[in-house]
C-alpha positions as CSV (number, residue, x, y, z in Angstrom):
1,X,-61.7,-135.3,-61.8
2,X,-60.5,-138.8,-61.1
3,X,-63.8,-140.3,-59.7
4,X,-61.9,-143.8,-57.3
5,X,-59.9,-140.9,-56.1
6,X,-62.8,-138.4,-55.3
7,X,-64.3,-140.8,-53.7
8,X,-62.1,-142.0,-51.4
9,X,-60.8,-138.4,-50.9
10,X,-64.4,-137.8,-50.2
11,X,-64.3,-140.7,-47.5
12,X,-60.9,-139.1,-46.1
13,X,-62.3,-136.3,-45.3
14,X,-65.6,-137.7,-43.3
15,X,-63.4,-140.0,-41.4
16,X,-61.0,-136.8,-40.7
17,X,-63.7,-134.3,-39.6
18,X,-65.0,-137.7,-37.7
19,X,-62.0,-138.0,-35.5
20,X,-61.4,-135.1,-35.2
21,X,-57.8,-135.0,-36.5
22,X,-55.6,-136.5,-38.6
23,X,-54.1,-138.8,-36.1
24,X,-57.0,-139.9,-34.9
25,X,-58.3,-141.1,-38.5
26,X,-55.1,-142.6,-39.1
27,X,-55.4,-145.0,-35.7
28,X,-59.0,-145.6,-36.8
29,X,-58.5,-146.4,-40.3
30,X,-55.0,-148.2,-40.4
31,X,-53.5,-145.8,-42.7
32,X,-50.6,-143.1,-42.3
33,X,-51.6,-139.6,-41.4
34,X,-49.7,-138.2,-43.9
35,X,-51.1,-140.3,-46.3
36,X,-54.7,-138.8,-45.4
37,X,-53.3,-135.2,-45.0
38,X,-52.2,-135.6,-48.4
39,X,-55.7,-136.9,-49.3
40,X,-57.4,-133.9,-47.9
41,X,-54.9,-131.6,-49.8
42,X,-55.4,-133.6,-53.1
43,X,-59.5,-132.9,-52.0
44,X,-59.2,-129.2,-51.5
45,X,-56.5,-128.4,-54.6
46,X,-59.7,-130.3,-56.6
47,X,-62.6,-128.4,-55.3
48,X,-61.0,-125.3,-55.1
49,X,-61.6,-124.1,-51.7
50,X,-60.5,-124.7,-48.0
51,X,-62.4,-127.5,-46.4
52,X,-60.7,-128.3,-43.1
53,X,-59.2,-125.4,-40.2
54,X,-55.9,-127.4,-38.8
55,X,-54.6,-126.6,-35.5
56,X,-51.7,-128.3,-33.8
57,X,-54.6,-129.1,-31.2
58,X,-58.0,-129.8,-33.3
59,X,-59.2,-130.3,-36.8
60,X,-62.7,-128.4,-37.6
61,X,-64.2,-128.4,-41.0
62,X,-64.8,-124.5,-42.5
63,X,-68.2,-123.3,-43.3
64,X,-67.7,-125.0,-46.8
65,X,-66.7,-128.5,-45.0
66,X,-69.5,-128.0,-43.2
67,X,-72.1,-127.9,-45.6
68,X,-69.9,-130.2,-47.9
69,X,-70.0,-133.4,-45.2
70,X,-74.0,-132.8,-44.2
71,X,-74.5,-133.4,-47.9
72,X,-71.7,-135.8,-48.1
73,X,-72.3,-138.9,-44.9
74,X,-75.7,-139.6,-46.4
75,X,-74.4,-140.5,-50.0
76,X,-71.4,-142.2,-48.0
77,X,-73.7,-144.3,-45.7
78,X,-75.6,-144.9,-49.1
79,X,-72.4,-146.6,-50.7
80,X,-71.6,-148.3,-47.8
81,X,-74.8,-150.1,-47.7
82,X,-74.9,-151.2,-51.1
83,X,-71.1,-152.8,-50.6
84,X,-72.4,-154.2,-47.6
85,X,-75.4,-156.1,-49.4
86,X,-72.3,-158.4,-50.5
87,X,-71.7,-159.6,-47.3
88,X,-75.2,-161.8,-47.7
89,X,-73.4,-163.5,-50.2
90,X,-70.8,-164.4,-47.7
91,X,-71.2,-167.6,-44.9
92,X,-70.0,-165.1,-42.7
93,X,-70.6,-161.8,-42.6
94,X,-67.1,-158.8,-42.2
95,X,-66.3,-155.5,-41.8
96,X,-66.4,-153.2,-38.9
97,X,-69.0,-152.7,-36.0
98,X,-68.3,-149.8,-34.2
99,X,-71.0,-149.5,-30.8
100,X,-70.9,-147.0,-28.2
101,X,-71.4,-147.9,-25.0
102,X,-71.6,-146.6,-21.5
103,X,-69.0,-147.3,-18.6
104,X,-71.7,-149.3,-16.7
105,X,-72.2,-152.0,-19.6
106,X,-68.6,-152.3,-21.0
107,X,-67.5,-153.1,-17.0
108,X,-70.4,-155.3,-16.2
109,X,-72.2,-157.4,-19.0
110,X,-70.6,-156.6,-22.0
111,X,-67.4,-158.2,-21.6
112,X,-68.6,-161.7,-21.5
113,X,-70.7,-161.0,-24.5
114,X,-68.4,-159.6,-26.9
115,X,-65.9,-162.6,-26.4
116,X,-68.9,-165.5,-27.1
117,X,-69.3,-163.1,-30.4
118,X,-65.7,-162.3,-31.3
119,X,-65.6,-166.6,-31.1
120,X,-69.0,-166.8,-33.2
121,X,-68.1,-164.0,-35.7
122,X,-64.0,-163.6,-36.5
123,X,-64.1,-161.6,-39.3
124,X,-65.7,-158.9,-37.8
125,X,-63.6,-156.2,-36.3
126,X,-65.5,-154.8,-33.5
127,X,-65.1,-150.7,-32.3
128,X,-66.3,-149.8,-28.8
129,X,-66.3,-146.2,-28.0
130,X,-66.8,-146.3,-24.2
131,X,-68.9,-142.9,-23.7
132,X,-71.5,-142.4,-20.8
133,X,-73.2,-139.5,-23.3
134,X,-75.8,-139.7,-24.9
135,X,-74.8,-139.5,-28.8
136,X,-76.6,-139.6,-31.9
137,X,-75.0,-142.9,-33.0
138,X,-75.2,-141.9,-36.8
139,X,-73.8,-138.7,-36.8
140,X,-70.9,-139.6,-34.3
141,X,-70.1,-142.3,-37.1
142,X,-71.2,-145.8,-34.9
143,X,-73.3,-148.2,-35.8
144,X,-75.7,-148.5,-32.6
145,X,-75.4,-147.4,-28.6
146,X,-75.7,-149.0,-25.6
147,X,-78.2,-146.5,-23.5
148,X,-81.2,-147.3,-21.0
149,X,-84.6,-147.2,-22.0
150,X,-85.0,-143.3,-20.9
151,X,-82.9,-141.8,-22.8
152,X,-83.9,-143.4,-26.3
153,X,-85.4,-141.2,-28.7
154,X,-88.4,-142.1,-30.6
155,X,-87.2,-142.7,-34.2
156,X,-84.9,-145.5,-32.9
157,X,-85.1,-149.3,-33.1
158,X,-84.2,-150.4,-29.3
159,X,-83.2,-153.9,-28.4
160,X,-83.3,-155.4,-24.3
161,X,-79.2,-156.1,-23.7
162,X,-77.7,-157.0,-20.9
163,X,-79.4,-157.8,-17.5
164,X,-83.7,-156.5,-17.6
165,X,-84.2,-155.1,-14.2
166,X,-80.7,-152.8,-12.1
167,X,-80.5,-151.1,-9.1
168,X,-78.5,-148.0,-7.2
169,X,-77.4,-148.7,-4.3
170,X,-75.9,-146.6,-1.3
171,X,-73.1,-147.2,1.1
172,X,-70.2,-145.6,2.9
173,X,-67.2,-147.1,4.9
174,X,-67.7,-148.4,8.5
175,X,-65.1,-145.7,9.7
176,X,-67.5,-143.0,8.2
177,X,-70.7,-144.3,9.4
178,X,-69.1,-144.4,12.8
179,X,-68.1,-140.4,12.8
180,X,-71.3,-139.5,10.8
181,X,-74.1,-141.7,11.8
182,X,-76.1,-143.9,9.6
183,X,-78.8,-142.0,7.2
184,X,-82.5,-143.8,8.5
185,X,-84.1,-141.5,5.1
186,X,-83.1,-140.7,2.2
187,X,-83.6,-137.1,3.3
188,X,-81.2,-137.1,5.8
189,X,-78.3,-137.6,3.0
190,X,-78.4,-133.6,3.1
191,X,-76.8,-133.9,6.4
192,X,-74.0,-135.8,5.1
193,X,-70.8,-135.9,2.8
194,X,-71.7,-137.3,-0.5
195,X,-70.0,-138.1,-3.3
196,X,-71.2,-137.2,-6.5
197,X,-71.1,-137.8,-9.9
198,X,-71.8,-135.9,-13.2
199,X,-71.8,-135.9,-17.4
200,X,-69.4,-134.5,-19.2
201,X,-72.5,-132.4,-20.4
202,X,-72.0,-131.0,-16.8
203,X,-75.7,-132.4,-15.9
204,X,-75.4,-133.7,-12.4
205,X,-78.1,-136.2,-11.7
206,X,-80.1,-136.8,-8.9
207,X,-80.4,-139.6,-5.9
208,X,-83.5,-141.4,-6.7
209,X,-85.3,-143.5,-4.2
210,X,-88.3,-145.3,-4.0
211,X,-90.3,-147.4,-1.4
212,X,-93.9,-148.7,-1.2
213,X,-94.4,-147.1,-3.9
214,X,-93.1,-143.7,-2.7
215,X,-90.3,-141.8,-4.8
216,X,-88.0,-139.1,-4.1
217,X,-85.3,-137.8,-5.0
218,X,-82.1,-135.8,-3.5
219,X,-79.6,-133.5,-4.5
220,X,-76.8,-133.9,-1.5
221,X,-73.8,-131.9,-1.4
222,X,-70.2,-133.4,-0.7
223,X,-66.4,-132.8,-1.2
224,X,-66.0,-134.6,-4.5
225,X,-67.2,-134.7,-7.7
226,X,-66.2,-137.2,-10.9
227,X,-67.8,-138.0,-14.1
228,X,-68.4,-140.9,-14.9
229,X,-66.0,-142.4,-16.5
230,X,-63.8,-142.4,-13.3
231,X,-66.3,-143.4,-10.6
232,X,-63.5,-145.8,-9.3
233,X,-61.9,-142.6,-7.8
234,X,-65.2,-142.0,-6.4
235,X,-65.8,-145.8,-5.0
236,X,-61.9,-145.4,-3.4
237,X,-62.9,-142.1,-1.5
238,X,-66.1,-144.1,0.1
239,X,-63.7,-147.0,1.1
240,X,-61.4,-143.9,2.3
241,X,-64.1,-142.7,4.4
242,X,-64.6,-139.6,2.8
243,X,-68.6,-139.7,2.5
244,X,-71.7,-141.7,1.1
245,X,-71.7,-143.0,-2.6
246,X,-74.6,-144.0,-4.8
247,X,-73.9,-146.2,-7.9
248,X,-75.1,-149.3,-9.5
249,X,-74.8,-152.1,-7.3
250,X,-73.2,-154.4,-9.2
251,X,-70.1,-151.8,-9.1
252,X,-70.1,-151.8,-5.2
253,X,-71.1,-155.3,-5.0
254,X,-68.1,-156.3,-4.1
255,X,-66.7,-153.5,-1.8
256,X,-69.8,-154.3,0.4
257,X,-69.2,-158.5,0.3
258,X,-65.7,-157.5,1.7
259,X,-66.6,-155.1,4.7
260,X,-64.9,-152.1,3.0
261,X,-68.2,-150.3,2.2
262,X,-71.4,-150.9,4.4
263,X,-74.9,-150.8,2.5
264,X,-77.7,-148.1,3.8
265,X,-81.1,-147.2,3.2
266,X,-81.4,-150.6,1.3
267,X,-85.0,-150.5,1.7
268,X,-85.4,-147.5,-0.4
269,X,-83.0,-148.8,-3.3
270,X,-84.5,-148.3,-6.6
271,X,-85.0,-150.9,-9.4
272,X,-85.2,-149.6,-12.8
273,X,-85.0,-151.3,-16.4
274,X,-82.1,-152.5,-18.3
275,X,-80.1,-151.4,-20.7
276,X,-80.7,-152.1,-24.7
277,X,-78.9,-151.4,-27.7
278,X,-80.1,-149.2,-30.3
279,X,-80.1,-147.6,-34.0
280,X,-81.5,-146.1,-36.5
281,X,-84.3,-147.8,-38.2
282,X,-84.4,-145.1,-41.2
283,X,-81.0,-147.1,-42.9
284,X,-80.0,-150.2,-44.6
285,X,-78.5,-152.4,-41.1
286,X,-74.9,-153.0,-42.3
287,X,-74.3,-157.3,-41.6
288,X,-72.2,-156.8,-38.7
289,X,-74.9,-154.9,-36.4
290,X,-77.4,-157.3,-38.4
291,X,-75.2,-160.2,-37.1
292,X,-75.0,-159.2,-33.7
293,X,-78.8,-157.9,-33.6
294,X,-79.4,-161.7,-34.5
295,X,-76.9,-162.4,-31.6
296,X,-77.7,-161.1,-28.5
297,X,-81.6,-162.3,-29.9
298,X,-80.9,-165.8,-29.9
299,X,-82.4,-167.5,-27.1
């Protein structure tokens, strides 16, 4: 077997089953799609067995695939670290940093950050995956994840990003308020049309409240439901008139400044913690999450 072939077949493969197709891998990698289907045929012809099912739709790795890539990522993440110990030999460290991150962040922090380290850092190519689920960030091939302090699991290293202390808030249109009446409680969103949101896990969360130290939570009903990653259609049916809305208030923010979306039940809006990024601390940290670790540190 031609080893500089096997491996990169080998890496073909990953990235395919990654992306779940061949197209996919191709925009990701900068490469041809027939040049990687050709890879993965080259791969299979070798080994002597069927390693990916192809559908005009999907790309799903057989049983042998499978097994083949849970043996395989760690040797690959294993060979990418020990290239990647080159780049402290560099004044400036390259390659790829691929972070996924929630709606939320990439709309109202991350923006600003990114360009002050695209200036600081130009030969790294940055990959944002804007995903409001929760992902293991290693095995959906990124580097780190954007995710609030809740939802981080034990093993991981978690670093404050972005601003330390959010809020919901709650609001509807003046034209609603007018037909409905305003909510005084949180408990009297039951009596009202609210629009809600959900994962693409199909979890729908809560209204949380809390005041003097009192906490409750809701679980309204309404005519319209969206997940998250187009809560704008949500935020237009409020300015419609179409019911209440609860989201972070720097996403209404400016609805409310303009009269289109009237605040209520401010007194029972909740604070809760920022966001931070995190990853693995059981691997070698490649220099471009080291570099923007060391980044979004800096005082």
């Amino acid at each position: 077997m031609n080893e500089p072939h096997s491996l990169s077949d080998l890496s073909t493969f990953a990235l395919v089953v990654e992306h779940r197709g061949f197209r996919q891998a191709a925009r990701a990698s900068g490469q041809s799609a027939s040049a990687l289907s050709e890879s993965l045929r080259r791969l299979e012809n070798q080994l002597g067995i069927r390693l990916l099912l192809r559908t005009t739709r999907s790309v799903t790795p057989t049983e042998a695939g499978a097994l083949l890539l849970s043996r395989l990522r760690p040797a690959l993440n294993e060979v990418a670290s020990a290239l990647d110990i080159l780049n402290d030999l560099r004044a400036s460290p390259r390659g790829t940093l691929r972070l996924n991150v929630p709606v939320g962040a990439a709309l109202f922090f991350l923006q600003p950050l990114i360009d002050r380290f695209m200036h600081a850092y130009p030969e790294i190519l940055l990959d944002i995956v804007v995903d409001n689920n929760f992902v293991d960030v290693v095995a959906s091939g990124c580097d780190a994840g954007i995710r609030y302090g809740e939802r981080l699991e034990q093993d991981m290293i978690a670093v404050p990003i972005g601003p330390r202390t959010q809020r919901f808030a709650v609001a509807a249109a003046p034209s609603y308020l007018a037909r409905r009446g305003v909510p005084q409680h949180p408990r009297d969103l039951l009596d009202h049309a609210c629009l809600r949101g959900k994962f693409l896990s199909g979890a729908m969360p809560q209204w949380e409240f809390e005041r003097d130290g009192q906490t409750l939570s809701v679980e309204p009903n309404g005519p319209l439901i969206v997940t998250p990653t187009v809560f704008d259609l949500a935020v237009s049916a409020a300015v419609a008139g179409h019911g209440v809305i609860y989201l972070f208030e720097e996403w209404l923010e400016p609805y409310i400044t303009a009269g289109r979306l009237q605040p209520i039940l401010q007194d029972w809006w909740m604070d809760f913690p920022g966001p931070y990024l995190y990853y693995s601390g059981r691997r070698h940290l490649p220099a471009p999450l080291r570099a923007f670790v060391d980044f979004i540190q800096a005082p």
